[in-house]
DOBADREN-304143 format. One record per residue: x, y, z of N, C-alpha, C in turn. Coordinates in nm, 2 decimals. Atoms other than C-alpha are relative to their C-alpha. Example, Ala and Ser with C-alpha at 12.3 -4.5 7.8 and 13.67 -1.06 7.14 Angstrom:
! residues 2
[node [0.09, -0.12, 0.00], [1.23, -0.45, 0.78], [0.09, 0.12, 0.00]]
[node [-0.09, -0.11, 0.00], [1.37, -0.11, 0.71], [-0.08, 0.11, 0.08]]
***
This chain:
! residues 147
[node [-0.12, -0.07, 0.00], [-1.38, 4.54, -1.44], [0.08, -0.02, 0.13]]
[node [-0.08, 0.06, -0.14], [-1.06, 4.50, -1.20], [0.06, 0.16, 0.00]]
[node [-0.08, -0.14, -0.01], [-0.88, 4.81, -1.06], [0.11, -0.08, 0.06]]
[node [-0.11, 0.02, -0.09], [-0.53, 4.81, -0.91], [0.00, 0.04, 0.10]]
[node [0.00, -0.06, -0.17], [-0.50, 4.81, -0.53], [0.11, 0.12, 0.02]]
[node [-0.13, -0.10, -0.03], [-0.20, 5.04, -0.55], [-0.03, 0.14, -0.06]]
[node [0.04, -0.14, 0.00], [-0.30, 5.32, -0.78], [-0.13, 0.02, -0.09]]
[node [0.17, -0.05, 0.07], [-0.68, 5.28, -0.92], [-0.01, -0.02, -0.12]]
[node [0.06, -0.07, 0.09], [-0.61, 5.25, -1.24], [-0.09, -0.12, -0.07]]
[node [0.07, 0.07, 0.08], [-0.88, 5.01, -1.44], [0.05, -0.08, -0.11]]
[node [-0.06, 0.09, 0.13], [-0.82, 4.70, -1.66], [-0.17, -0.11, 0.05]]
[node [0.14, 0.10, 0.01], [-1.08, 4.43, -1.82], [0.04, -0.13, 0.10]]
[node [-0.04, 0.19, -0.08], [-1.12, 4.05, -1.64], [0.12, 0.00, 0.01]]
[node [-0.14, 0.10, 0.01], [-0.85, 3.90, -1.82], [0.11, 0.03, 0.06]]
[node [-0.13, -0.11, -0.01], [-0.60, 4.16, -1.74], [0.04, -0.07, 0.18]]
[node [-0.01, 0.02, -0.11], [-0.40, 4.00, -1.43], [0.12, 0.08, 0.09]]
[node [-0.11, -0.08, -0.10], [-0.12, 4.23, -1.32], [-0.02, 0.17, -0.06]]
[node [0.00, -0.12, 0.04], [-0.10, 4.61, -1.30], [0.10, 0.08, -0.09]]
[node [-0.10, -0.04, 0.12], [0.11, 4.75, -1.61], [0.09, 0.10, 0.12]]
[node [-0.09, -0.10, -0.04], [0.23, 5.06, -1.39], [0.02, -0.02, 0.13]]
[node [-0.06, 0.07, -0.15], [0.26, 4.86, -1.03], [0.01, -0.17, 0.02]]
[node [-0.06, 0.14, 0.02], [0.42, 4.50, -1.10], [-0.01, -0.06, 0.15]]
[node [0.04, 0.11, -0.12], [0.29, 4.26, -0.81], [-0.11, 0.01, 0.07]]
[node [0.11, -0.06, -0.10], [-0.02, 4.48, -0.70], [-0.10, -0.09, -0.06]]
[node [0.12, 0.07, 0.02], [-0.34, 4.30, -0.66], [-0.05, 0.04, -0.08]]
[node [0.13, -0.09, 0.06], [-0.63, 4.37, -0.87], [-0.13, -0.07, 0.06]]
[node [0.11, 0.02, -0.05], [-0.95, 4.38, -0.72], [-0.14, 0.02, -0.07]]
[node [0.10, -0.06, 0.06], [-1.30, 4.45, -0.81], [-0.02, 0.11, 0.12]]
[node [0.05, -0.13, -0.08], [-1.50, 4.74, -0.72], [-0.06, 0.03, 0.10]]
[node [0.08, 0.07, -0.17], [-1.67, 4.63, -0.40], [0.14, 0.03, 0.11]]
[node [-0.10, -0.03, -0.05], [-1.34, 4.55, -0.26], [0.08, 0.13, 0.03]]
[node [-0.07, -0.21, 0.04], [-1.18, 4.95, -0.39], [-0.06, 0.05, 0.16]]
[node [0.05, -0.02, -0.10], [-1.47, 5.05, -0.21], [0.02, -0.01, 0.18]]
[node [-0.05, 0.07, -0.11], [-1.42, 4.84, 0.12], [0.11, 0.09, 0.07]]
[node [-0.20, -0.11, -0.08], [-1.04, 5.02, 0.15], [-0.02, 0.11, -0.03]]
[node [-0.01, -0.13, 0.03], [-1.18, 5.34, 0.09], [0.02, 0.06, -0.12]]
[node [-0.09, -0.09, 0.12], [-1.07, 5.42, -0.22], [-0.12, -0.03, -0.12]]
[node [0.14, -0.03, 0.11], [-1.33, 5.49, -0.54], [0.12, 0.00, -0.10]]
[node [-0.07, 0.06, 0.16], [-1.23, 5.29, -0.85], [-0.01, 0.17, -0.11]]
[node [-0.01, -0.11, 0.06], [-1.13, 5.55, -1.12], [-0.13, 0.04, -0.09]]
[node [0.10, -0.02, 0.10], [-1.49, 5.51, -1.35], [-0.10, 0.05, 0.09]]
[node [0.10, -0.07, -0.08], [-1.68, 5.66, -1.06], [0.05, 0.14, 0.03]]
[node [0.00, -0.15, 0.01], [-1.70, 6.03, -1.00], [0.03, 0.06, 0.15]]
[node [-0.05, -0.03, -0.14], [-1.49, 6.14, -0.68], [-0.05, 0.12, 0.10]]
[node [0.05, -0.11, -0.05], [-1.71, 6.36, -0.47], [0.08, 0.05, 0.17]]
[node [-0.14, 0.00, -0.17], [-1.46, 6.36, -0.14], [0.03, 0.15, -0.01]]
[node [-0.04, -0.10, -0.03], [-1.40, 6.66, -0.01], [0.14, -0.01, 0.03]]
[node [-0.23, -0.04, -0.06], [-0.97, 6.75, 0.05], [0.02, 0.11, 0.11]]
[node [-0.05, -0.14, -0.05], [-0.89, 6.97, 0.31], [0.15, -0.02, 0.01]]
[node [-0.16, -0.01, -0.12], [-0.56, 7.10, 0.46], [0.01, -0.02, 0.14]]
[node [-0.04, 0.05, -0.16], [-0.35, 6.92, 0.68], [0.15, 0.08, 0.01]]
[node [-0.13, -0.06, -0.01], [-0.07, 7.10, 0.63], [0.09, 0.09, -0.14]]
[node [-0.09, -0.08, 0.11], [0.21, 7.33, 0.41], [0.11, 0.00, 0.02]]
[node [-0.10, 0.03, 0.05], [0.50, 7.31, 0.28], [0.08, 0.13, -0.05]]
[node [0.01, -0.10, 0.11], [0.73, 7.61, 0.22], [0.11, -0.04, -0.11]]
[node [-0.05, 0.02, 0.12], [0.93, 7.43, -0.05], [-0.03, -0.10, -0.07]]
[node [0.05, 0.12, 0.07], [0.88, 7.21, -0.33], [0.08, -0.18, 0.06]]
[node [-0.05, 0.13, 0.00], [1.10, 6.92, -0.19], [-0.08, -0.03, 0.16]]
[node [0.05, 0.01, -0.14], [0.94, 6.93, 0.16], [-0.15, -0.03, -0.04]]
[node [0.14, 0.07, 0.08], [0.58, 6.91, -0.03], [0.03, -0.15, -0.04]]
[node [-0.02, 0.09, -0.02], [0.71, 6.61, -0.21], [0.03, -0.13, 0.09]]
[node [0.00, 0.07, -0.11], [0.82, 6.45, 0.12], [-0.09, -0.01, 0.07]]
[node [0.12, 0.05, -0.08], [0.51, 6.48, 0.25], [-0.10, -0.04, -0.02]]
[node [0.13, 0.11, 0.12], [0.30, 6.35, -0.02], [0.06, -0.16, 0.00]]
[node [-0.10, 0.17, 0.04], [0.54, 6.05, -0.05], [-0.02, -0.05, 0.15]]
[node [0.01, 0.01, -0.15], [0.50, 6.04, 0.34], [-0.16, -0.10, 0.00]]
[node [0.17, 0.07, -0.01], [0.12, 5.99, 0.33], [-0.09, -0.08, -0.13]]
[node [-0.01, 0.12, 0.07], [0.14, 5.75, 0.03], [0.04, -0.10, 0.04]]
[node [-0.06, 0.11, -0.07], [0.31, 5.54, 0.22], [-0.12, -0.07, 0.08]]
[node [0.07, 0.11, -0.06], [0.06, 5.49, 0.44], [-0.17, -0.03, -0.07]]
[node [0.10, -0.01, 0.11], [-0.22, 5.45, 0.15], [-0.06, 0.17, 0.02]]
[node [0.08, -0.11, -0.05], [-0.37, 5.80, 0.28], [-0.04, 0.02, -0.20]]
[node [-0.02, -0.06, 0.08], [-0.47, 5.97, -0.05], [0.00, 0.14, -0.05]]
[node [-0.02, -0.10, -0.03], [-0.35, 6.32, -0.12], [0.08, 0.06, -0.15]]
[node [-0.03, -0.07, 0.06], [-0.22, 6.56, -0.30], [0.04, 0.19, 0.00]]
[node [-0.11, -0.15, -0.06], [-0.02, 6.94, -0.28], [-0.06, 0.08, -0.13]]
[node [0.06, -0.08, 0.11], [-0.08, 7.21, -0.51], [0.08, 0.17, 0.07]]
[node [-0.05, -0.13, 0.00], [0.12, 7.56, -0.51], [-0.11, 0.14, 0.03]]
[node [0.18, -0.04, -0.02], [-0.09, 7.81, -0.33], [0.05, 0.18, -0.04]]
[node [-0.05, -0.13, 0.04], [0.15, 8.17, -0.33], [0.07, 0.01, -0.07]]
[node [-0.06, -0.02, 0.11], [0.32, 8.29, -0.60], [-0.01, 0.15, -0.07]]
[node [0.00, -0.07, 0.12], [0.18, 8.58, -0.78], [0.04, 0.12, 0.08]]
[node [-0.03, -0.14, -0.06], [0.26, 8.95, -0.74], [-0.08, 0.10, 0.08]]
[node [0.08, -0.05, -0.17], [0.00, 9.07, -0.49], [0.02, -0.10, 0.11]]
[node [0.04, 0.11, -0.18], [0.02, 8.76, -0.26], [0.19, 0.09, 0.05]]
[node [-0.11, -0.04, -0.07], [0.42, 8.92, -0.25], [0.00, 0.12, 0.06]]
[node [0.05, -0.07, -0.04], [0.29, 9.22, -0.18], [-0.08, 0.06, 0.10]]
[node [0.09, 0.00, -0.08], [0.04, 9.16, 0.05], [0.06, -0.09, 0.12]]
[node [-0.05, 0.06, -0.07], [0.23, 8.91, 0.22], [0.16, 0.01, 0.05]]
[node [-0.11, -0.04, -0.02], [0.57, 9.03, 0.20], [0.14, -0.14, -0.01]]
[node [-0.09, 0.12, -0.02], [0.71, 8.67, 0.15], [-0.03, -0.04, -0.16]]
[node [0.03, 0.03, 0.10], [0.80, 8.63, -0.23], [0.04, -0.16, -0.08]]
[node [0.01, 0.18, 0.06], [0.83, 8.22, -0.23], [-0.11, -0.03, 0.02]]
[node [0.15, 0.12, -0.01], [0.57, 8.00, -0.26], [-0.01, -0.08, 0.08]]
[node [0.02, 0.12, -0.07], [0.39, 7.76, -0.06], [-0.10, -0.05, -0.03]]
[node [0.08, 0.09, 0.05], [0.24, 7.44, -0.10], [-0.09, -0.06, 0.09]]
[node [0.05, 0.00, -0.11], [-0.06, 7.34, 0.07], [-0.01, -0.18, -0.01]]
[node [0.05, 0.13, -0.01], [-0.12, 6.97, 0.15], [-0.14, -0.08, 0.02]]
[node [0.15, 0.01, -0.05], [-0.44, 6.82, 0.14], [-0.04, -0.17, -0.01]]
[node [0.00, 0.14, -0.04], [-0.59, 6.49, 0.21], [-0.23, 0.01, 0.00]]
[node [0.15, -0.01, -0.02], [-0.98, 6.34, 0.22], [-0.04, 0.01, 0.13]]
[node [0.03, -0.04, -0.08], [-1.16, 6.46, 0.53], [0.01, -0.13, 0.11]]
[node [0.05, 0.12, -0.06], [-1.23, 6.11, 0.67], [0.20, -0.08, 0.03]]
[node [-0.19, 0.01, 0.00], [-0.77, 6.11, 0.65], [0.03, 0.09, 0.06]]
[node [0.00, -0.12, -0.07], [-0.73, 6.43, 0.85], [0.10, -0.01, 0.10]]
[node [-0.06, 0.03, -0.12], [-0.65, 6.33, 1.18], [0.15, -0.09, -0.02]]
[node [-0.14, 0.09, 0.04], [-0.41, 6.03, 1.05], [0.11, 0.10, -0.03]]
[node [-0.12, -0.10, 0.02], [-0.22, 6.28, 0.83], [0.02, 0.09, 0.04]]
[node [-0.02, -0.06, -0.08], [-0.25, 6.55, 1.05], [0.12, -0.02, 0.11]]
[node [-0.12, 0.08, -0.11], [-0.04, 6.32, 1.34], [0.12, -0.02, -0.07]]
[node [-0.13, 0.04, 0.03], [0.21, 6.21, 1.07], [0.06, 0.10, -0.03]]
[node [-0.06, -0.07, 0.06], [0.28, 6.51, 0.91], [0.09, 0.13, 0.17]]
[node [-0.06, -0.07, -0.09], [0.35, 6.68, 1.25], [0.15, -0.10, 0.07]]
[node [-0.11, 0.12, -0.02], [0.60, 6.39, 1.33], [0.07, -0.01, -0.10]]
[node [-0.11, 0.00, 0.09], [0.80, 6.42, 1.00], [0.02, 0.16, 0.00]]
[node [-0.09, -0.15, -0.05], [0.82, 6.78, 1.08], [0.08, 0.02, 0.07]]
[node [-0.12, 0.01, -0.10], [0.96, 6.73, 1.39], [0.14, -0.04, -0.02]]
[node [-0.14, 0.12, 0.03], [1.20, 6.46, 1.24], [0.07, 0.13, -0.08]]
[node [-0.12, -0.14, 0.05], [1.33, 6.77, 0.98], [0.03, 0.05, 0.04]]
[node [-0.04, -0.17, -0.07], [1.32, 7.05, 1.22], [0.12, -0.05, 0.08]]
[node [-0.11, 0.05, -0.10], [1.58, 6.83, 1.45], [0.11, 0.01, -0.07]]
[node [-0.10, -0.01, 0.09], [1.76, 6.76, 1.12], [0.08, 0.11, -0.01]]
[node [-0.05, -0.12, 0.03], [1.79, 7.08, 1.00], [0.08, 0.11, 0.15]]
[node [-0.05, -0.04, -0.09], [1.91, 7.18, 1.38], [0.14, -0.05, 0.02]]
[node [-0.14, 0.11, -0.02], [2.19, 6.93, 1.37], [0.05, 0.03, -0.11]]
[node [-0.04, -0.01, 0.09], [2.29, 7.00, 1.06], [0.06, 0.19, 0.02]]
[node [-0.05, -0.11, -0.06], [2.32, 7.38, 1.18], [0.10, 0.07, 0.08]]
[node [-0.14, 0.04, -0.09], [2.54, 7.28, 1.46], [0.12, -0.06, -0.08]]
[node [-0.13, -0.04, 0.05], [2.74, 7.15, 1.28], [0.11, 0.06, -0.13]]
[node [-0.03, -0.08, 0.11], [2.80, 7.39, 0.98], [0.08, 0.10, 0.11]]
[node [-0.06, -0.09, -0.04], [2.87, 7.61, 1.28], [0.11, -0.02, 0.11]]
[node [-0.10, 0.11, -0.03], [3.09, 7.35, 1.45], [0.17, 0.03, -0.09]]
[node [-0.12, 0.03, 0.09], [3.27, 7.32, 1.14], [0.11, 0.16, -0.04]]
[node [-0.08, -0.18, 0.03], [3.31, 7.75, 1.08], [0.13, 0.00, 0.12]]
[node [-0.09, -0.04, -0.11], [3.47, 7.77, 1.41], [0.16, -0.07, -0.04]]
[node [-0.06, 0.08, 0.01], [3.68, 7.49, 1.36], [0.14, 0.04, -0.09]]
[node [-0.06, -0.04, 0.22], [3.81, 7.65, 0.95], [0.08, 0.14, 0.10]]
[node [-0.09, -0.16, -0.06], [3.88, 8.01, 1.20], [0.07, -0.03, 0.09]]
[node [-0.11, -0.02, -0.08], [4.07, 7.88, 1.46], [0.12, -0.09, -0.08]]
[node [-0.09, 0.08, 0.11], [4.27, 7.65, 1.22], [0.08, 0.12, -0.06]]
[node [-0.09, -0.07, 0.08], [4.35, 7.96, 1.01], [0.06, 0.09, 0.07]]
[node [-0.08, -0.08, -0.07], [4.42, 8.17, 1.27], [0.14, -0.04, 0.10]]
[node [-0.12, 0.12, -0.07], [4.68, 7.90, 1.45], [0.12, 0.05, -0.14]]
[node [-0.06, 0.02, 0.12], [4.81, 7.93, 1.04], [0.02, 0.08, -0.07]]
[node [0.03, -0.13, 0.09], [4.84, 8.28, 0.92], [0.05, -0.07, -0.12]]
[node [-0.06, -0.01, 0.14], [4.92, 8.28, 0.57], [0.13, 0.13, -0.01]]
[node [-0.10, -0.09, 0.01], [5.26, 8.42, 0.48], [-0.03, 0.15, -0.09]]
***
């Protein structure tokens, strides 16, 4: 059997390209192995922890797509939601937790604090100038009464 280097998934000999990642190698299972990663016909005993959370679903996305990039393998999962955690927590959105295999921790741990940083600046600059722009709209209209 050959797997695809990109997302695992299993094909016979013949089979030479990956139907759902066009150009990716296929390897055998020695190889998988080798890069860490456990062909899909074996039984994944890897522990996940959290490296981090997300409190919206596009910010989860971005940081799964984040640590796919650098092969890491991972995955998010919705952790609050129901009507005691709003209750008990007092915060009635959800959050998503990010998780990764133990032996990927540290890596994603480093990156995900470094594309935080990169939003948090974002979202700071984008602040400034929303409040740039208010000022800007009130002294305009005040220069401009309306008749």
């Amino acid at each position: 059997m050959k797997y695809c280097a990109e997302c695992g998934s299993e094909y016979q000999d013949h089979v030479t390209e990956c139907a759902d990642c066009p150009g990716s190698q296929l390897v055998d299972a020695e190889t998988m192995r080798a890069r860490g990663l456990i062909p899909n016909s074996e039984q994944d005993t890897r522990e996940f922890l959290r490296v981090g959370t997300a409190e919206d679903p596009l910010t989860a996305e971005d940081y799964v797509r984040l640590l796919e990039a650098e092969h890491i393998p991972v995955f998010s999962r919705p952790r609050r939601g129901g009507t005691v955690d709003v209750l008990t927590t007092g915060n009635p959105h959800p959050w998503w937790e990010i998780l990764v295999p133990e032996e990927h921790v540290a890596k994603a741990t480093e990156l995900l604090a470094q594309e935080k940083a990169r939003l948090d600046a974002t979202s700071d600059e984008a602040a400034k100038a929303a409040e740039e722009e208010e000022l800007e709209t009130e002294a305009t209209s005040a220069a401009n009464p309306a008749p």
